[in-house]
N, C-alpha and C positions, 0 to 999 in steps of 0.2 A: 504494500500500500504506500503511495506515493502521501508523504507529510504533507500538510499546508497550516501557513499562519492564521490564527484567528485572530479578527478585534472584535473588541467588546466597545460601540459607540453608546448604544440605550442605558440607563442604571437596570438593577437588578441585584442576582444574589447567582453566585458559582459553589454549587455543593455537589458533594458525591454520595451517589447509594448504589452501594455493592460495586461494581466495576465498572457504575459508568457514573460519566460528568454531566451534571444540567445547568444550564443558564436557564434563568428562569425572570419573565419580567410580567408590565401586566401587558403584554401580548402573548404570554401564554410561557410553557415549559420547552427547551429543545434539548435534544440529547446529545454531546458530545464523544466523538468518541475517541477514546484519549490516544488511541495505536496510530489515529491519523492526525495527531497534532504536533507540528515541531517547536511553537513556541507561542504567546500571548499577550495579545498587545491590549489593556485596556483605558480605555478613555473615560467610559461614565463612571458615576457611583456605584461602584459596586462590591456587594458584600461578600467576602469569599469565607466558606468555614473551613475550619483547622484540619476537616478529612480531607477535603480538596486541597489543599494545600500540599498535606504529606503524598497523598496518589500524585499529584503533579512532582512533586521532589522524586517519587519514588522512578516515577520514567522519565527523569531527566529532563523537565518540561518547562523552562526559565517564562517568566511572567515579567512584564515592563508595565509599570504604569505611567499616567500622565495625567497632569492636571486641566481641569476645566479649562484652560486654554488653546491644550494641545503640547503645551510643554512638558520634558522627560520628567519625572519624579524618580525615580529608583527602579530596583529591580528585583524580584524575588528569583535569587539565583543558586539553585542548586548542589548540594555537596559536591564537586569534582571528583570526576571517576577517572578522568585521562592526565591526573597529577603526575611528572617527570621529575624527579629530583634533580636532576642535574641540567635539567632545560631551565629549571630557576634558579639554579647558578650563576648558568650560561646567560641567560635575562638580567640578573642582576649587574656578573659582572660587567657585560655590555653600557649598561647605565652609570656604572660607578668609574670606568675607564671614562677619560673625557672623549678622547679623540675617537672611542669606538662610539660614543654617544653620540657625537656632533657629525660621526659620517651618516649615521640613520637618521638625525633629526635634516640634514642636507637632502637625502635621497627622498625621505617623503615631502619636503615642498619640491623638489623637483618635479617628481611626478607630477603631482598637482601641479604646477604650472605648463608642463607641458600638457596634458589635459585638459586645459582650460587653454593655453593656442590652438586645440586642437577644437576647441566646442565656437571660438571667433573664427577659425579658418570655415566651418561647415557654414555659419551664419552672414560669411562675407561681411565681418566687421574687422577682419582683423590689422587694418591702417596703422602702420609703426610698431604695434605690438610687439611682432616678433623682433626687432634691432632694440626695442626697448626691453623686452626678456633679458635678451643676451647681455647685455650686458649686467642686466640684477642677477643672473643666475653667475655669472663671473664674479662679481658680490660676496655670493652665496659661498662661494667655494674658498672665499677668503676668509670666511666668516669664523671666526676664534672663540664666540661665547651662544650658548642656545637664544641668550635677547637679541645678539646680532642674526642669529637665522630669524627666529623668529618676525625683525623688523623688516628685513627683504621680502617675507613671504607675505605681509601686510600691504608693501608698496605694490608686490606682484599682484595682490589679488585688487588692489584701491586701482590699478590701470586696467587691469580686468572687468570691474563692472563697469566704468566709465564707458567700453568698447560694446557689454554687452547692451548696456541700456541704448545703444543707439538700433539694435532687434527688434527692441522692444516696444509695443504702441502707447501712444497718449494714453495714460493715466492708470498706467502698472510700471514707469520705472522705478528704478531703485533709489534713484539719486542719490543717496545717502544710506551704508548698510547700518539699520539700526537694529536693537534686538528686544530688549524689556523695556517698556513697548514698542515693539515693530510701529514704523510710523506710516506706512501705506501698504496697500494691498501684497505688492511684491517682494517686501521686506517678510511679512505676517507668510508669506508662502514659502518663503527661503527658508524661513527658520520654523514652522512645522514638520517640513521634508527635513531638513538636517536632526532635528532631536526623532525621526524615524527611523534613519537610516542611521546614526547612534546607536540605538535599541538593538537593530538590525547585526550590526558589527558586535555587539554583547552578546549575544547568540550564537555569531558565528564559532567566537571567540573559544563561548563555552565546549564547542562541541572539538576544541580542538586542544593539546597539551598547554598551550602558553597561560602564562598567570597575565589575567587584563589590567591587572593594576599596577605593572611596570610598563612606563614608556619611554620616550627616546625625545622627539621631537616637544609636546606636550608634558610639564612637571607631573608625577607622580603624586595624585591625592589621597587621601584617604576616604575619602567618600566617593570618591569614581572611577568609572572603568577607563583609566587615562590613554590606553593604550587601543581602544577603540577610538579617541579622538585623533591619534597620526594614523590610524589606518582610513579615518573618512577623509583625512585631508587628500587624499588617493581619488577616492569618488564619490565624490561632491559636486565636480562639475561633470560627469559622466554621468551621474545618477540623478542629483536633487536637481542642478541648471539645467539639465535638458528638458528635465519633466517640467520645472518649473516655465520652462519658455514654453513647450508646447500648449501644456495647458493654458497658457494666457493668448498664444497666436492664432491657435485653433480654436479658441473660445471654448472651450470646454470648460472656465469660468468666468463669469462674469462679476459687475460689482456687486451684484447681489447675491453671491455669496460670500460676504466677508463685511463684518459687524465693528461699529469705533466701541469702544471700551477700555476701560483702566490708560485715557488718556493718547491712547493707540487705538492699531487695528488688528483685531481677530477674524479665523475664518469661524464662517458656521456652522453648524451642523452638519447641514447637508455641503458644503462646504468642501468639510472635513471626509464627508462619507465619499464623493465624486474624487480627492484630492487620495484617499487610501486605496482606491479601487485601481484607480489608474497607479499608483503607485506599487502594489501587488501585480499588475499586470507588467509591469518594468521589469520588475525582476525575474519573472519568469521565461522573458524571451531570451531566447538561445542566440549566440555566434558564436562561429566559427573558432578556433582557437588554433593560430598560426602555428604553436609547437606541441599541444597535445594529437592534432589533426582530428577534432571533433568537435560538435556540437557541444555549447555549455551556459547554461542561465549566466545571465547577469549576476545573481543571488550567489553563485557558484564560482564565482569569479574572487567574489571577499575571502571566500574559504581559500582558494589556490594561494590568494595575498600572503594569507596567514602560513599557510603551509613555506613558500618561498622567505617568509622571514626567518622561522623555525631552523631551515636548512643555513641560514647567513648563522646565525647563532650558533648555531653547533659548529659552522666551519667546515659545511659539504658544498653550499655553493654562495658566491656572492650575491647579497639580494641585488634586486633593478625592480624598480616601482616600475608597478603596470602604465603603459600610455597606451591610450586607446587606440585599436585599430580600425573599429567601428565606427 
């Protein structure tokens, strides 16, 4: 049986009896069933009891929540089954070497940057761009402290939207990336798709040896999966920017789905349900894959990421962030 992600948008209550799962709301009771669930993303209120809980830990079944906005809240994540002793070594000392640190925190905004010439080159905006790269990513490579990466990959992405907003129609651009509160429609959509596609790479994470709370690029917190945030820096503009442009080119949202509140702008509901649909359907599509010679989800792409870091680690092969061929 082929997994898939569930969200939970409506409130309700998530309980188990006997071997199976129910959401239950007042549209009525449905039954889950838990052999074909790979992971849980829930939006509404909702109440889950301590047997569902443990049945979900018991198959490995990581839960994300998010609050009434659409923002990530936490994660209900599961005992590790696929713990490597000496991968969290090999992770740590990674992090704790500077110059092994700052070549991983270097390699993922590279990718990213090239990723994002690669999403201006499809949209024929990409005027100067690229002589303008070149030279931050020569920058980059000089770069002695993670705030000096860190600041080149700020300048890289602030010439980045500038190039995309010119894509983009009267009264969805960016002008300005803001976050709590997103100040217009296309900010409120950027950062819904990015705390998904977070979630997303938590998941993946789990299901792979590496501990998510050592990273490279991104400081190391104690309350989050930090090492999910250098892997979306990967794809962000492969995943969330392309979705995010089509859905606004194509009109597949308008401004009436997306609400002013708390001083900013929110999506809505329905919104949010057109904005996840089409986001599940992103990652399920397949290409081609230049050095497996196969077909392979988008979805499926995070995991190879993860797997190709593991191998720099241990010292079987050098990592090179994904650039899209697609």
């Amino acid at each position: 049986m082929r997994k898939r992600s569930i969200t939970l948008l409506s409130d309700g209550t998530l309980f188990r009896r006997e071997n199976t799962l129910y959401f239950e709301n007042e549209r009525g009771r449905k039954p889950l069933a838990v052999e074909g669930i790979y992971d849980v993303y829930i939006y509404g209120h909702v109440n889950i009891t301590s047997q569902a809980l443990h049945y979900l830990a018991q198959k490995g079944i990581a839960v994300h929540f998010f609050n009434h906005y659409g923002h990530y809240d936490g994660s209900f994540y599961p005992r590790e089954s696929l713990n490597s002793g000496d991968l969290v070594i090999r992770q740590a000392e990674h992090y704790l070497d500077r110059e092994k640190r700052l070549k991983l925190a270097r390699l993922f905004v590279r990718g990213s940057a090239l990723n994002m010439e690669r999403n201006l080159k499809r949209w024929k905006v990409n005027d100067g761009f690229s002589e303008e790269l070149k030279a931050l990513l020569e920058e980059l490579e000089e770069a002695k402290k993670i705030t000096e990466v860190m600041n080149v990959e700020a300048r890289i992405r602030e010439a980045y939207y500038s190039r995309w907003d010119e894509h983009l129609p009267e009264g969805f651009k960016i002008v300005k990336r803001t976050r709590r509160p997103p100040e217009n429609e296309m900010n409120a959509l950027i950062s819904f798709l990015n705390s998904r596609l977070y979630a997303t790479i938590v998941s993946e994470l789990y299901n792979t040896q590496l501990v998510p709370t050592v990273s490279y690029l991104h400081e190391p917190g104690e309350r989050r999966f930090s090492l999910a945030l250098d892997l979306s820096e990967i794809f962000k503009p492969i995943v969330v920017d392309r979705l995010a442009t089509r859905l606004i080119t194509k009109r597949i949202l308008s401004k009436e789905h997306f609400r002013e509140e708390l001083n900013g702008v929110l999506l809505t509901k329905e919104g949010m349900r057109k904005v996840l649909g089409e986001y599940e359907n992103e990652l399920t599509k397949s290409v081609r894959h230049p050095e497996l010679k196969k077909n392979v989800t988008k979805k499926r792409l995070i995991r190879l990421e993860a797997y190709k870091l593991i191998k720099h680690l241990v010292g079987v092969k050098e990592y090179e962030p994904l650039v899209a061929w697609f």
